[in-house]
C-alpha positions in Angstrom: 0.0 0.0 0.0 1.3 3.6 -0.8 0.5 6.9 0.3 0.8 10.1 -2.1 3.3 12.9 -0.3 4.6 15.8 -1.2 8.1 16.5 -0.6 10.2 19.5 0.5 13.5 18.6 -0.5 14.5 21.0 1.6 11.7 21.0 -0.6 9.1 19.4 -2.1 8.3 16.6 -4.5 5.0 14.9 -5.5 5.8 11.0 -5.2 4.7 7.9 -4.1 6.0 6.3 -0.6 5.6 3.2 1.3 2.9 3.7 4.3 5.8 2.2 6.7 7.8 4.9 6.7 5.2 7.0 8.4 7.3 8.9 10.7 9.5 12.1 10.6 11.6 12.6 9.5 10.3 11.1 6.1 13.2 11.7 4.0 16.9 12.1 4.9 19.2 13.9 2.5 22.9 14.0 2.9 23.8 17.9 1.6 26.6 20.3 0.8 25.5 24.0 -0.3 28.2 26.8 -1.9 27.9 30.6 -2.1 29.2 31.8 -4.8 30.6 35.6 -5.3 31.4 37.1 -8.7 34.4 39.2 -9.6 33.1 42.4 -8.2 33.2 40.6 -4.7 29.0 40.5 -4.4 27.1 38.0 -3.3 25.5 36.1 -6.1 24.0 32.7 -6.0 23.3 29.4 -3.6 24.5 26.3 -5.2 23.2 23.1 -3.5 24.1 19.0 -3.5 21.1 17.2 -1.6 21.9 13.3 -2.0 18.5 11.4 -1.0 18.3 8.4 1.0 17.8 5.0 -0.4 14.7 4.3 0.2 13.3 7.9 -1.1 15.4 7.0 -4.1 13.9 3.7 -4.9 10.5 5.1 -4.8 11.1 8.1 -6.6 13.5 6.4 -9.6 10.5 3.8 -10.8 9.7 3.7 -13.9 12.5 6.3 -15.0 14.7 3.6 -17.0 13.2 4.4 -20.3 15.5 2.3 -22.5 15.6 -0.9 -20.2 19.2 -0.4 -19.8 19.5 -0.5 -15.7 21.1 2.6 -16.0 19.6 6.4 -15.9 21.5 9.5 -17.4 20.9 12.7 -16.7 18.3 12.7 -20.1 15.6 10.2 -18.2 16.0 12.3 -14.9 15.6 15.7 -16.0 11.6 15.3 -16.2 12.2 14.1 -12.3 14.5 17.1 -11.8 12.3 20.0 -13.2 9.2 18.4 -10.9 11.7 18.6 -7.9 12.7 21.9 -8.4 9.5 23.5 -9.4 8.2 21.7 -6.0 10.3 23.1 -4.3 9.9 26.6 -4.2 6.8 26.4 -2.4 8.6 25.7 0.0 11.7 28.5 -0.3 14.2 26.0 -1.7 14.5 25.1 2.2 17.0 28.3 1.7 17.1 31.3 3.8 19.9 33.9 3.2 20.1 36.9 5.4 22.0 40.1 5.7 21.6 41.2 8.9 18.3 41.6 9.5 17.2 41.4 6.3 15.9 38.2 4.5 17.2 38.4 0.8 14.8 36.8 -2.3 15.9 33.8 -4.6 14.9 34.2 -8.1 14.0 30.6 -9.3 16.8 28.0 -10.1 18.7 29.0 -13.2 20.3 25.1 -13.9 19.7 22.0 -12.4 20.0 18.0 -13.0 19.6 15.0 -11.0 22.5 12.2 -10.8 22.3 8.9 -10.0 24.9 6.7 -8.4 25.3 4.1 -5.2 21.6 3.2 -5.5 21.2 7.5 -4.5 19.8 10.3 -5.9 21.4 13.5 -5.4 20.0 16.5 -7.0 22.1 19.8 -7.9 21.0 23.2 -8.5 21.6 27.0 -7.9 19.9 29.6 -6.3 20.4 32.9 -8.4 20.1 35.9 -5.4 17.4 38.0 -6.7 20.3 41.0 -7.2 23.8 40.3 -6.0 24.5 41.9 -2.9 27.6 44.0 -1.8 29.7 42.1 1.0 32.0 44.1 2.2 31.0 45.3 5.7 28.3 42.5 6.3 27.7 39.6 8.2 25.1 36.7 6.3 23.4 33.5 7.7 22.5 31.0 5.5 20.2 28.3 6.8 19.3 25.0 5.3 16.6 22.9 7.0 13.3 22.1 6.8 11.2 24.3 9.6 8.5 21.0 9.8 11.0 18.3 10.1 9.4 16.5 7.2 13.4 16.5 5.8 15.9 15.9 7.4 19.4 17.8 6.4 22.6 16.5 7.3 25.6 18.5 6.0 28.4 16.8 4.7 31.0 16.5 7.1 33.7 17.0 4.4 33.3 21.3 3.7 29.7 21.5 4.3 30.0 25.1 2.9 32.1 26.8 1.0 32.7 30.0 -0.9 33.2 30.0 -4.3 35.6 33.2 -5.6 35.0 34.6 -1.9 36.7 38.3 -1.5 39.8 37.9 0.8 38.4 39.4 4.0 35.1 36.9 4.0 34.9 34.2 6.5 32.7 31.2 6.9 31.7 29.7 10.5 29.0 26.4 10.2 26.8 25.8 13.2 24.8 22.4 13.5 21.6 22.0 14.7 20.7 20.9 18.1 20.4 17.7 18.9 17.0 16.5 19.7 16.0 14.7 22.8 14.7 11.2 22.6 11.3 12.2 24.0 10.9 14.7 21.3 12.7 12.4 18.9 9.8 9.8 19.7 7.0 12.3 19.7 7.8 13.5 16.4 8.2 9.8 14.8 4.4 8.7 15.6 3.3 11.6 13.1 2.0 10.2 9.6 4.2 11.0 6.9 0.6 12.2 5.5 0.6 15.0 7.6 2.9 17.7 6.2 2.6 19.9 9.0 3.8 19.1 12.7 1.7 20.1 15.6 2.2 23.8 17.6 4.0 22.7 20.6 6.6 20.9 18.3 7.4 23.5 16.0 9.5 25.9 18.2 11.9 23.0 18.4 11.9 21.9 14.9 12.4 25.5 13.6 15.9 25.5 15.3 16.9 22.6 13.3 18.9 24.8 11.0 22.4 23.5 9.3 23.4 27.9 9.7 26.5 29.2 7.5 27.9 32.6 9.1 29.6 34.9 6.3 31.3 37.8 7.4 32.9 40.0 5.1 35.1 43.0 7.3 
């Protein structure tokens, strides 16, 4: 028996999944995220690697290997990849980029593909900044999470950011997320993966969940 979800991959994606895995998290994804600066030193883009888990793989990849091969390029996954992406922004791109104070806009993605390898999906796409933004003199956070706990995000623990043509005098801190406690933990598994949202007195833990990048640029 399956039940329909829709998926946030750090966003969101209309698929089938088994009714056992009716807990959350409902999907695990293994990611590394870039910023990336131009020449002028500004603030330009988001680039993101989010490898799914197996089981969120097998379910989504059915069906995909058009010419019977037991392989699939990048060709029979972009159909998959545009749906993934165009799910997604409802959801923000599970992307928040601030300067200071102030939360700065995405334009929609400007490439992305989906690879597959190790039985894994991983999906890659960037995250244009609506205009690039000036650096010197500011400090930006960029989170990556899921606020509902649907996803789970795990950076890489290889670089889980990086800057990409960084001016000299920018620096880059990660932060983790909290670990939850084993009653919350729990609490949080009984809810059915067919309910997207998570109830109130949960969601002022999950919403500090975030994998948090500090730039500051002196």
């Amino acid at each position: 028996m399956k039940t329909a979800i829709t998926f946030a991959l750090g966003a969101a994606i209309s698929i089938s999944m088994p009714a056992i895995s009716s807990a959350h998290p409902h999907v695990f994804v293994e990611a590394r995220s870039e910023i990336v600066f131009d020449k002028a030193g500004r603030m330009t883009a988001v680039r993101h690697s989010w490898r799914f888990d197996e089981a969120f793989t097998a379910f989504s990849i059915q069906g995909l290997d058009q010419n019977g091969d037991n392989e699939l390029t990048t060709e029979e996954l972009q159909p998959l990849a545009e749906i993934n992406v165009e799910s997604l922004k409802e959801y923000a791109y599970f992307t928040y980029l601030y300067q200071g104070d102030d939360e700065l806009g995405f334009a929609e993605p400007s490439e992305y593909w989906l690879d597959f390898y190790g039985g894994r999906l991983t999906l890659f796409f960037t995250l244009p900044l609506e205009s690039p933004v000036i650096s010197d003199g500011s400090t930006f956070a960029l989170d990556v999470y899921d606020p509902t706990y649907f996803v789970a995000y795990e950076m890489t623990r290889d670089t889980p950011f990086a800057m990409v043509d960084a001016p000299k005098n920018c620096l880059l801190e990660f932060t983790p997320p909290p670990r939850l406690d084993s009653g919350t933990a729990a609490a949080l598994a009984q809810i059915p993966s067919t309910q997207r949202d998570i109830p109130d007195e949960f969601q002022s833990v999950t919403e500090t969940l975030s994998n948090t990048a500090t730039v500051t640029c002196n």
